[in-house]
Each structure stands twice: as C-alpha cells, then as structure tokens.
C-alpha positions as CSV (number, residue, x, y, z in Angstrom):
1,X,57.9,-29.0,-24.3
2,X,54.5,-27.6,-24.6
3,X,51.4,-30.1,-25.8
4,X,51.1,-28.7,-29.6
5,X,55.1,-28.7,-29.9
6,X,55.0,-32.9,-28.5
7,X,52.1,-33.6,-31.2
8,X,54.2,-31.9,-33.8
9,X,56.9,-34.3,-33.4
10,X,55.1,-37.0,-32.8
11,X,53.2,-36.4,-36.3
12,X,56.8,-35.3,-37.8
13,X,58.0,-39.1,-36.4
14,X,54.8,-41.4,-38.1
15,X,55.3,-39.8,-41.3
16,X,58.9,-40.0,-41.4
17,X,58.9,-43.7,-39.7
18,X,58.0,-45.4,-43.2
19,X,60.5,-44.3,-44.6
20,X,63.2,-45.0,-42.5
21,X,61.9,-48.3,-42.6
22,X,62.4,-48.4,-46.6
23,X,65.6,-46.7,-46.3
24,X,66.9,-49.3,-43.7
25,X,66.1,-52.2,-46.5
26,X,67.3,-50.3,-49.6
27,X,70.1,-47.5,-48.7
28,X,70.8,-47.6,-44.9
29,X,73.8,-45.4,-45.8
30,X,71.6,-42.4,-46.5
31,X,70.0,-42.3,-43.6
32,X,72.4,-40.6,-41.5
33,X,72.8,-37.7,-44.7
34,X,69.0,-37.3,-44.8
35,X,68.2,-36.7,-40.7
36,X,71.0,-35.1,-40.3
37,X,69.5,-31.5,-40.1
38,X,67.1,-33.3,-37.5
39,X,67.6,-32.8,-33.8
40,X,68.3,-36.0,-31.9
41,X,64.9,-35.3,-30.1
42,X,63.0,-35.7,-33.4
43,X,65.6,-38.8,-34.2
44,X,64.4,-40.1,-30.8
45,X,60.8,-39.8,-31.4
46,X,61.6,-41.4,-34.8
47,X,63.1,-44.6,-33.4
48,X,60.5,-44.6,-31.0
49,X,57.9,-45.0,-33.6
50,X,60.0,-48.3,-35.3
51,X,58.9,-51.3,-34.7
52,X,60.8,-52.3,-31.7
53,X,63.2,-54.8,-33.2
54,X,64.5,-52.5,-36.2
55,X,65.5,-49.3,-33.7
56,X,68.9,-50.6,-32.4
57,X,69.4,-51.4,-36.3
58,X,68.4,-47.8,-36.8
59,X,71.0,-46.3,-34.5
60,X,73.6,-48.7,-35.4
61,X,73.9,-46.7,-39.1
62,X,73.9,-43.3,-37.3
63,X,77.9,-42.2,-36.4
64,X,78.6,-43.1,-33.0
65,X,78.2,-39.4,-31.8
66,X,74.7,-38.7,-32.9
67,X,73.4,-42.4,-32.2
68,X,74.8,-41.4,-28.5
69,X,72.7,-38.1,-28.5
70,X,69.8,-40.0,-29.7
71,X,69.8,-42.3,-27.2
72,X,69.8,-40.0,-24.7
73,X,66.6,-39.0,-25.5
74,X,64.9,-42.1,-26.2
75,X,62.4,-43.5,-23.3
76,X,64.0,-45.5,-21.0
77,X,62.7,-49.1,-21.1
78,X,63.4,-48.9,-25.0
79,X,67.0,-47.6,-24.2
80,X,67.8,-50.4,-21.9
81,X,65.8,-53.4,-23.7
82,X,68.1,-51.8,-27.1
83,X,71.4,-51.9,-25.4
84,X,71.0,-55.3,-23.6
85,X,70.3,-56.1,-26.6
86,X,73.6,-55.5,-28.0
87,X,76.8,-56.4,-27.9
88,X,79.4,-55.3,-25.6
89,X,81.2,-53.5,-27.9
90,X,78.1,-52.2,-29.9
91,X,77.3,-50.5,-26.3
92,X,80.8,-49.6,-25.1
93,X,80.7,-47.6,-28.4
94,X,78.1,-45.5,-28.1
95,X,78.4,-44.8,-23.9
96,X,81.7,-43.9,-25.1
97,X,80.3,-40.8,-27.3
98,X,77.8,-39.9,-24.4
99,X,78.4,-37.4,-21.1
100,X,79.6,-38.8,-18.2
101,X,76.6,-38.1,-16.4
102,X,74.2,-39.1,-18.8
103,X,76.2,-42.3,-19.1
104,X,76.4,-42.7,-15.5
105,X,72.8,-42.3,-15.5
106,X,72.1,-45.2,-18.6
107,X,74.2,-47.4,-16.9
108,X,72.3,-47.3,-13.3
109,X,69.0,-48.2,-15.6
110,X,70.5,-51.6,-16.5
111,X,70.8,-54.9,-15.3
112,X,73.9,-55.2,-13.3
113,X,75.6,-57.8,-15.1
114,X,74.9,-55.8,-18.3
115,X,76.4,-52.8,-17.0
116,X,79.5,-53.9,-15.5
117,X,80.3,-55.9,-18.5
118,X,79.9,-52.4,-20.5
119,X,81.5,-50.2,-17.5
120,X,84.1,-53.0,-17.9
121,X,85.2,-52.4,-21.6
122,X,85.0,-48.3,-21.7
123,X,88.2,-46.9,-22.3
124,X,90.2,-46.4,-19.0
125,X,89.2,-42.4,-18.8
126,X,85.8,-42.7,-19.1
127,X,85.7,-45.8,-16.7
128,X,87.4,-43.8,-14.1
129,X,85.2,-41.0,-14.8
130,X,81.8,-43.2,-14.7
131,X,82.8,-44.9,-11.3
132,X,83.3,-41.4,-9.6
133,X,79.6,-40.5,-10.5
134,X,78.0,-43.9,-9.6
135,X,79.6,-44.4,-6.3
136,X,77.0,-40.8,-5.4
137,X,73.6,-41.3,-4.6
138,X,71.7,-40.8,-8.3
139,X,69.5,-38.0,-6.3
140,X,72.5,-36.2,-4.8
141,X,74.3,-33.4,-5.8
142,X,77.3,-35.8,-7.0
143,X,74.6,-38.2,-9.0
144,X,73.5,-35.2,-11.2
145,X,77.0,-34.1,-12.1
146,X,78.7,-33.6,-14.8
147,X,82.9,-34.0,-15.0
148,X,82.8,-31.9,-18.0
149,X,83.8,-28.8,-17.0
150,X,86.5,-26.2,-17.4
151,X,88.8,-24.9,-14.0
152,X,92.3,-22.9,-14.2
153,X,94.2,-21.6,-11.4
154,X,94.3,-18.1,-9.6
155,X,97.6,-17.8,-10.7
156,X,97.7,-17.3,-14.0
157,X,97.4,-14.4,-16.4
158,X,94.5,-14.2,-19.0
159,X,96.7,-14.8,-22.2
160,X,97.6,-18.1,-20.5
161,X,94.0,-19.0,-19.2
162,X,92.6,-18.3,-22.6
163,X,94.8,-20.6,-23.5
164,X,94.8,-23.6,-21.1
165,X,90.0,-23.0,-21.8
166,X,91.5,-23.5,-25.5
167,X,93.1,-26.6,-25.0
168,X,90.7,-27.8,-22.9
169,X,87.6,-27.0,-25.2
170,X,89.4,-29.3,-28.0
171,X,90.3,-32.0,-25.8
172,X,87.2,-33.4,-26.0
173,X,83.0,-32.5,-25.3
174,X,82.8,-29.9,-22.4
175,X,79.4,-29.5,-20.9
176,X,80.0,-26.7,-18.9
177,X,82.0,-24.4,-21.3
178,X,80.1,-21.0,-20.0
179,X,81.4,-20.8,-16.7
180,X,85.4,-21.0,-16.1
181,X,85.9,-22.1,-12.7
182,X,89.5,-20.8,-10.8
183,X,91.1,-23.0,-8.3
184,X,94.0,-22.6,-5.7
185,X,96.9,-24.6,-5.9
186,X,95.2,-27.7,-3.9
187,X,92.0,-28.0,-6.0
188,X,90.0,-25.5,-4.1
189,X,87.6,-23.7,-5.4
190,X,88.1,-19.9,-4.9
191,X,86.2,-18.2,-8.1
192,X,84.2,-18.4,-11.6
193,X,84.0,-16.2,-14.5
194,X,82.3,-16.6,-17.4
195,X,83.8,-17.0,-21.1
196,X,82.9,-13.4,-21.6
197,X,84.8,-11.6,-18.7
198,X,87.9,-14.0,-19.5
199,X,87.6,-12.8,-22.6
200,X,87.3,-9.2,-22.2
201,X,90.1,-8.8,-19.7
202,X,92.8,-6.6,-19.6
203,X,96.3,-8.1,-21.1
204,X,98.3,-8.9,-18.6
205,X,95.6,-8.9,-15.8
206,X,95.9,-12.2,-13.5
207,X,92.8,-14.8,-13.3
208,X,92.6,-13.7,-9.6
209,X,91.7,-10.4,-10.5
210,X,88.7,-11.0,-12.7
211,X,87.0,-13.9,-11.5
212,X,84.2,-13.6,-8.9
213,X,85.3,-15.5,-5.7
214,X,81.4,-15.2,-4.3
215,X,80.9,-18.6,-5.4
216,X,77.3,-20.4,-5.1
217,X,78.5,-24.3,-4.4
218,X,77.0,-26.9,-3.2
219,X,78.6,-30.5,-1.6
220,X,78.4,-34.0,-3.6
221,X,76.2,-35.2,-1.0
222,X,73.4,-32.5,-1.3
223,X,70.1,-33.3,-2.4
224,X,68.8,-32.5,-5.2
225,X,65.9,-30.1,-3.7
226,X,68.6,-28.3,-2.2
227,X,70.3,-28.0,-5.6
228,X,67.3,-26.9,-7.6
229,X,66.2,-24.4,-4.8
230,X,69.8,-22.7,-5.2
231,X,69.1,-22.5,-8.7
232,X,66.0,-20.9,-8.7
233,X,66.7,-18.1,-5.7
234,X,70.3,-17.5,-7.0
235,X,69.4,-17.5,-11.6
236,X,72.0,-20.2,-11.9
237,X,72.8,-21.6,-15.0
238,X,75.5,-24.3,-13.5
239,X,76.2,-24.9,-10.1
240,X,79.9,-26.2,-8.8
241,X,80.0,-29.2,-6.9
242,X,83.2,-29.5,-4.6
243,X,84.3,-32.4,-2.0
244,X,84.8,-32.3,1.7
245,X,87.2,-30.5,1.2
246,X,86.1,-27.8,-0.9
247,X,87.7,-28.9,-4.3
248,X,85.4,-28.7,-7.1
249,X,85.0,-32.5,-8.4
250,X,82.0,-31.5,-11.2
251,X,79.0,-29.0,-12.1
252,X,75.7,-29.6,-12.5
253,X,74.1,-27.9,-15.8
254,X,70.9,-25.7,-15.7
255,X,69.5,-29.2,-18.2
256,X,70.0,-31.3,-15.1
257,X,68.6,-29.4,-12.8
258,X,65.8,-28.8,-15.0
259,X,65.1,-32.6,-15.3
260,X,65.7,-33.1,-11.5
261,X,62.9,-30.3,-10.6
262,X,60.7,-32.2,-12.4
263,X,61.3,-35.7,-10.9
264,X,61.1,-33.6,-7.7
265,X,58.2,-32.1,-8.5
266,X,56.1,-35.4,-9.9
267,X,57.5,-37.5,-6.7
268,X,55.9,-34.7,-4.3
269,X,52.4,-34.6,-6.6
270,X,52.0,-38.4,-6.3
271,X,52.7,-38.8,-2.5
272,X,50.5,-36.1,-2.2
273,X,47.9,-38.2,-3.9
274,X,48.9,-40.8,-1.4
275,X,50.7,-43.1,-3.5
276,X,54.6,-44.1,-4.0
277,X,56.2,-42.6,-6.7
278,X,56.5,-43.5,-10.0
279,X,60.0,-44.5,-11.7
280,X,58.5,-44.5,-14.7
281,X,56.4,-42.8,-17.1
282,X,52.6,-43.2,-16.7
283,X,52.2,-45.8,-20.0
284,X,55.7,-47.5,-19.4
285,X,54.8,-48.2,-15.7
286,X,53.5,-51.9,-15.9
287,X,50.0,-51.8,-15.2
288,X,50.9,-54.3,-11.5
289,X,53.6,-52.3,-11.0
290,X,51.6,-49.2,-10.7
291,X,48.5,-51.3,-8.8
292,X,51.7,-52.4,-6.2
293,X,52.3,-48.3,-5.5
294,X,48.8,-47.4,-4.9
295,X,47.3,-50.3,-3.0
296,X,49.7,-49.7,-0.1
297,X,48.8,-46.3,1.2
298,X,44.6,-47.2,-0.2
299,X,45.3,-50.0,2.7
300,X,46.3,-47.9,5.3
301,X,43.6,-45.3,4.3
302,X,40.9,-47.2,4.1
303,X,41.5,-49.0,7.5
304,X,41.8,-45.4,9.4
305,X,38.7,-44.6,7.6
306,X,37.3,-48.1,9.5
307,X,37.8,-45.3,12.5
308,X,35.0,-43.3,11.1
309,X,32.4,-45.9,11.5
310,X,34.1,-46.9,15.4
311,X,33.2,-43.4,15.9
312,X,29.9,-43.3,14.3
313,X,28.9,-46.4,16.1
314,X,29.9,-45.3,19.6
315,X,27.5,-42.2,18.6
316,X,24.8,-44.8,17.2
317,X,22.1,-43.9,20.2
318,X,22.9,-39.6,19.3
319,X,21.8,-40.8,15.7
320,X,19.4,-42.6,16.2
321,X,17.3,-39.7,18.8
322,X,18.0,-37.0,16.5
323,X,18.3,-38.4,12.9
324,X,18.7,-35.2,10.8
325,X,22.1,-35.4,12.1
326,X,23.1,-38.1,9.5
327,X,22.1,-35.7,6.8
328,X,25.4,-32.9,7.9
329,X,28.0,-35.6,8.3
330,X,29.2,-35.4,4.4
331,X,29.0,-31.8,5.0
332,X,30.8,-31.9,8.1
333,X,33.4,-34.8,6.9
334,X,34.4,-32.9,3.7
335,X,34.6,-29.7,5.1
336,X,37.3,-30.9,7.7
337,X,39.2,-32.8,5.2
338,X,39.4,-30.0,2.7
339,X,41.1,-27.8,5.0
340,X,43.3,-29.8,6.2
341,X,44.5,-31.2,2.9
342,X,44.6,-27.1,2.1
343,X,47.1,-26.7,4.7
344,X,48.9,-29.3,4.1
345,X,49.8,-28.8,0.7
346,X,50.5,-24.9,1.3
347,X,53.3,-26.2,4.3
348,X,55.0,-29.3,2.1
349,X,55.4,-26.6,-1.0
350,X,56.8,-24.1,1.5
351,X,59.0,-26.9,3.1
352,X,60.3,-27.9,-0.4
353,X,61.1,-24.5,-1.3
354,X,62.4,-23.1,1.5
355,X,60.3,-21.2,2.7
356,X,59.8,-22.0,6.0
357,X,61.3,-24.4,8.4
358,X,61.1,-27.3,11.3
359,X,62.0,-23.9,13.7
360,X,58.6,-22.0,12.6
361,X,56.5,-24.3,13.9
362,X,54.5,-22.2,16.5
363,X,54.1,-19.4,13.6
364,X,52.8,-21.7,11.8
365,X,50.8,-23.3,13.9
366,X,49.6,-19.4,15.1
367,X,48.9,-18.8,11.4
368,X,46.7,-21.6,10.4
369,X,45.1,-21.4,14.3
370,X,43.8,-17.9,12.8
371,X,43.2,-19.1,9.3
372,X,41.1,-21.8,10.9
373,X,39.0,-19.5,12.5
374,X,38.7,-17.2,9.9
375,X,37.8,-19.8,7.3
376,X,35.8,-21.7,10.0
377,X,33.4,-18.6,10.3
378,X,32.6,-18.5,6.9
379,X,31.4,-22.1,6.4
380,X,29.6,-21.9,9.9
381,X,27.3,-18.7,8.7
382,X,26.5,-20.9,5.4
383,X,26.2,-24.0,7.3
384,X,23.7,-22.6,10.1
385,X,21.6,-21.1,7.4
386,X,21.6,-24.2,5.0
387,X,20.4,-26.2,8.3
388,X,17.6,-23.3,9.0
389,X,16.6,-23.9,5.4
390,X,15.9,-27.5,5.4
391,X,13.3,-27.2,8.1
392,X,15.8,-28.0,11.4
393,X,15.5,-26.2,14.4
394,X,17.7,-23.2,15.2
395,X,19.6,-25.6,18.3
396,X,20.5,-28.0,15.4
397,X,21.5,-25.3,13.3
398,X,23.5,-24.5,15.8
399,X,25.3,-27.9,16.2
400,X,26.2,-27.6,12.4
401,X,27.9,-24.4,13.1
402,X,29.8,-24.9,15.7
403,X,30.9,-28.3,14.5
404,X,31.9,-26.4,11.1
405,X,34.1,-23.8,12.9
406,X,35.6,-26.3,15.1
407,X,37.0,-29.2,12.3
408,X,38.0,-26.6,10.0
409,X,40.4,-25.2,12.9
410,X,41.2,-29.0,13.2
411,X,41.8,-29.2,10.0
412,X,44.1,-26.6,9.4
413,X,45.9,-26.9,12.5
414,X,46.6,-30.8,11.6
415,X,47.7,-30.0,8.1
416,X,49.6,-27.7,8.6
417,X,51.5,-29.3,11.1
418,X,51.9,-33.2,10.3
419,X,54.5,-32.1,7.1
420,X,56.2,-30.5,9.9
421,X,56.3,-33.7,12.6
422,X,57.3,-35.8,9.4
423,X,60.1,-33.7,8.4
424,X,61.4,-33.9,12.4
425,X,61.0,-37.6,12.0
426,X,63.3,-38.0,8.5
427,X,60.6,-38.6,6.0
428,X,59.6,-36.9,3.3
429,X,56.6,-33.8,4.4
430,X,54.7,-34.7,1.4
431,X,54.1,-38.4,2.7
432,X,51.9,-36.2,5.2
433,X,49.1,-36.2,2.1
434,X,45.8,-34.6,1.3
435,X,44.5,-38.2,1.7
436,X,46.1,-39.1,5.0
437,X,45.3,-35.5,6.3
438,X,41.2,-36.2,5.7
439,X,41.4,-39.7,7.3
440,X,42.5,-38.5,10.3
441,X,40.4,-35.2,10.0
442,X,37.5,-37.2,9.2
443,X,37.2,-39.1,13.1
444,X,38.4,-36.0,14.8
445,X,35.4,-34.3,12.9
446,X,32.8,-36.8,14.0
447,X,33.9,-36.7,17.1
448,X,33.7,-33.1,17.6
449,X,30.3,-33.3,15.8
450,X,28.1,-35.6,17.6
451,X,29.7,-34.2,21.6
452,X,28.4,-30.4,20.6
453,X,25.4,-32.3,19.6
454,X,25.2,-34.3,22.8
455,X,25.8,-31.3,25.1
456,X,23.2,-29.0,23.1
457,X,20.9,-31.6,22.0
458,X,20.5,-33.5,25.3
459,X,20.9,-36.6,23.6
460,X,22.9,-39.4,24.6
C-alpha cells in the first residue's frame, strides 16, 4: 500500500470512527448493513481507531465471516489483547470462519493456555487442519501454507474433474481455486492446470492429458527465502507444497509469499543495521523491548571499536613525531569501512537471492580483490592531492595514498567475504553487517596506516 493510499484510510477510519461509536450505543444492528460495501482493510483500520475497549464489541455485531476477515487485518497486539479477551466460544467462532493458515498463524501469536483452550473447542476439521500447520516451523514452507486448495487425480476425464473442482469449490472457502493440482493414485503430485485449461478442454480428454506435469514444488521444511526466490524467478502465483514423499499436503498463495518477502526483507535490513530483528511493528515494539535488540550488538561493537584505540596507542610515539597524521585517520577510518560495508551488502543480497553461492568464493573474492583496487585508486589520487593541499609534504601525501588503496582492498575483500564464512558456519550472511564490517575494517585500517607511515616516515 503506497503512503497517500495508507493516509486515505487512515483519514476514511477517524471520520467514520464517531460514528460507529454512536451506532454501537443507538442501532448496533446497522452497522454491519452500513460497512458492508467496505473492505475489511478499511473495517480494520476502523476498529483500530476505537477506543480499545469498544473494538471486540465492534466485531462482535459484524457476521462471523466478515468479523474473521477483519481481524485478519487488524495489528497484531490488538488482535491478541481482543481475543484473550473473549470468551472461548466468542473466539472459536470467528477462527472458525478464518483460513487455516491465517488461523494457524493468530493462534501462534497467543498465550499458550489461550490458544489451546480455543484450538481445543474448533470443530474437529478445522482442529485437525490447524495442528498439521503448527507442528511446521512458522518460517518454513509448511508454516506459510494453506490446506485450501483444489487436487484431482490423473485419471479422470474433464467432465468428471469439472465436476469433483465443483463440489469442492462449494464445500467450503478455497484459497487456492486458480490452480487445479492432479495427483496419482498415492497422493503424489504429478501436474497442475489452471481453471482455464480445465475448462477449455476437449470432452472426453483425460486430466493427464491437459495438465502440465513440469511442476515448480517445494518441501514443508523449506524456508521461506527459498520459497519467495522460486516465486520471483519462476512468476508464480501459488506454489505446491508436498511431503517426503512427494504428496502435496498444501499451497502457499502469491498473498503469503508476498507478506513473507517482506518479513524477509525487514529481518535482513535490521541485521544489517546490526540489530536483532523486530517481531513487531516499529510503534507496537515496546520501547525496552526494542532498547533489549539493539544494545546487544552496540556492546559488541563498541568493545571491537576499544581495538581501535589498542591500535592507536601502540602507534602513540608514530603520532606523536609526525602529528599531521591524526588529521587522515577519519579519512582513512571511513573510507575502509565504507567499502567494506559496500561489499558486504552487495554479497548478503546476492546470497539471499540466489545469486551466488558458498562454492563462488574465490570469484568472489577475485572480483572484489579488483574492485578494491580499482576503487582504491580513485580515493588514493584524491587523497594524495587533498594531503598536498593542506600544506604536508609529498612523503606524507604519499602515506595517505597508499594507506587509501590498501584498506579499501581490505575493505572489500573482508565484506565481501565474512557473509560468505557466516553462511559456511549456519548463520544468517546478513548478521555479517555494515556495522560489524567497519569495526573490524576500522583496526586493520589503522594498522595498515601508521606501518606505511613508519617505513616511509622513519618514525617509530
């Protein structure tokens, strides 16, 4: 949703708050007739604008469907704080209404004794259903799932397909009603055809000679990079999800994926600002609980930065004989540390998307060895004539050069390979940050720095 489209709703919901809030005292009745032209978005954003206390009483005269749609929409600590709020049966009614992976997904939000107790009382089908998805990893390929989806077998003939997708599009909600998924006899999955070519087909023509049996498919236990990569590079708008032993089990919908990109997406960002991720919103985060994720890695940064006065002390008598020195160590610091964190960045995006892998390391490290020296040149020219231009002498000048060249190689070299070591090791490339790229840049630069100096300067 763009930023003028969010303000829109967000003025839509103010002025249409007050009302509700009249309407809930005088005619509560009316106020499912009146919004119900509104999507559940708006009717999210709505109840969002409610005082607190008066949203679950909001839902409550909304038909249990469209309360369910709302709710999926509504921010999350409001959600939960609404349906702990409520009774059992108050929330058994509307999880009942919802998706089994959206309702999978509410119920891991809640307090455990809340959500068994609602798990508990769902009707036996969607219990059963609900169970299968939370036993999966909520970041797997089997957490973003849906059960909702339509699958016939090889075997049959269009007139009878058409006629099991009919009985299975008014048995109840189906998520996944665009892509018809064809199965062997033991559950396997073997094609997919859309609604369309099922459709279109010759009478009399079997399922098995229609449907496509080059089938994009992932397993439950895939992560949900993995998933949204195959998205992207194959134009998916669902993608199959099949068991151990290749029988499809659920689909994930192009909405999920969409949603899981951008978890993705914000959990690399923050690490790369050298911070734990986020579970929630910037505003809902409480304000300790987002001091708790940052203070951790500012700790560990700040004491490898201690390292950069170690260094600068064991250099104090260089310093102190030539003392124009001081004056390039920014210059120096923040050059190495730029292009590392450069490099960095440009080799965690490429892991996460594919791009290159753990086996290209000596490319790699061969590219950014030549982009180092390229980009080292550049910075050592401007450097050596900055250094002329504040009165030093040409041997200085020369320090300042070198030194340039020589941490932006460092730099690159080191950021482009630490996402690549962490990745090796099991962690996630992007804890290898922009941050903790620079600390470690930042000693290897003054290192480098005040030994040319020693050696051309004569100073010790």
């Amino acid at each position: 949703m763009t930023p003028p489209q969010r303000k829109q709703d967000s003025e839509l919901a103010a002025l249409l708050a007050p009302d509700i809030l009249v309407m809930l005292e005088e005619a509560p009745a009316d106020i499912a007739v009146e919004t119900e032209e509104l999507h559940p978005k708006s009717l999210a954003d709505v109840a969002e604008a409610l005082p607190r206390e008066r949203v679950a009483e909001f839902l409550g005269v909304l038909p249990a469907a469209r309360a369910a749609d709302v709710l999926e929409y509504l921010d999350e600590e409001l959600r939960s704080e609404i349906l702990e709020a409520m009774t059992t049966e108050q929330a058994v009614a509307l999880l009942s209404e919802m998706d089994p992976d959206d309702r999978a997904d509410l119920l891991e939000e809640l307090e455990e004794e809340t959500a068994d107790e609602i798990l508990h009382d769902l009707p036996t089908e969607a219990r059963q259903e609900t169970e299968r998805l939370l036993q999966y990893d909520p970041d797997s390929a089997g957490g973003l799932m849906t059960t909702e989806f339509v699958h016939i077998q090889a075997g049959l003939t269009v007139d009878e397909a058409l006629h099991a997708v009919r009985i299975a599009a008014r048995s109840g909600r189906k998520e996944a009603m665009h892509a018809i998924y064809v199965t062997d006899e033991r559950g396997a999955l073997i094609g997919v055809m859309s609604l369309r070519e099922l459709v279109a087909a010759p009478d009399g023509a079997k399922v098995a000679d229609v449907a496509w049996t080059e089938v994009m498919k992932v397993p439950a236990t895939a992560d949900r990079g993995e998933v949204a990569r195959m998205t992207s590079e194959y134009d998916l708008v669902a993608v199959p999800v099949v068991d151990a032993f290749g029988r499809i089990i659920g689909v994930i919908t192009v909405d999920d994926v969409i949603d899981a990109m951008v978890e993705e997406q914000t959990e690399d960002v923050q690490k790369l600002g050298a911070m734990q991720p986020l579970e929630e919103p910037y505003f809902t985060a409480g304000f300790w609980s987002v001091a708790r994720k940052r203070v951790g890695w500012l700790v560990f940064l700040f004491i490898g930065e201690m390292f950069t006065g170690t260094a600068m002390r064991h250099y104090e008598a260089t310093l102190a004989s030539v003392i124009a020195l001081t004056l390039f160590i920014p210059l120096i610091i923040s050059s190495g540390g730029n292009s590392g964190a450069q490099s960095a960045t440009l080799i965690t995006r490429a892991l996460a998307v594919g791009d290159v892998e753990i086996g290209d390391a000596l490319r790699i490290f061969l590219r950014e060895l030549g982009q180092g020296v390229v980009l080292g040149a550049c910075l050592g020219v401007i450097g050596y004539v900055r250094a002329l231009m504040w009165g030093n002498t040409s041997t200085l000048a020369l320090v300042v050069s070198l030194t340039l060249v020589a941490v932006v190689i460092v730099g690159s070299v080191v950021g482009s390979m630490l996402p690549l070591v962490f990745k090796r090791l099991g962690f996630d490339p992007a804890i290898a940050s922009s941050p903790f790229v620079a600390s470690l840049v930042d000693v290897t630069g003054l290192v480098v720095y005040f030994t040319i100096a020693q050696r051309l300067l004569g100073t010790g």
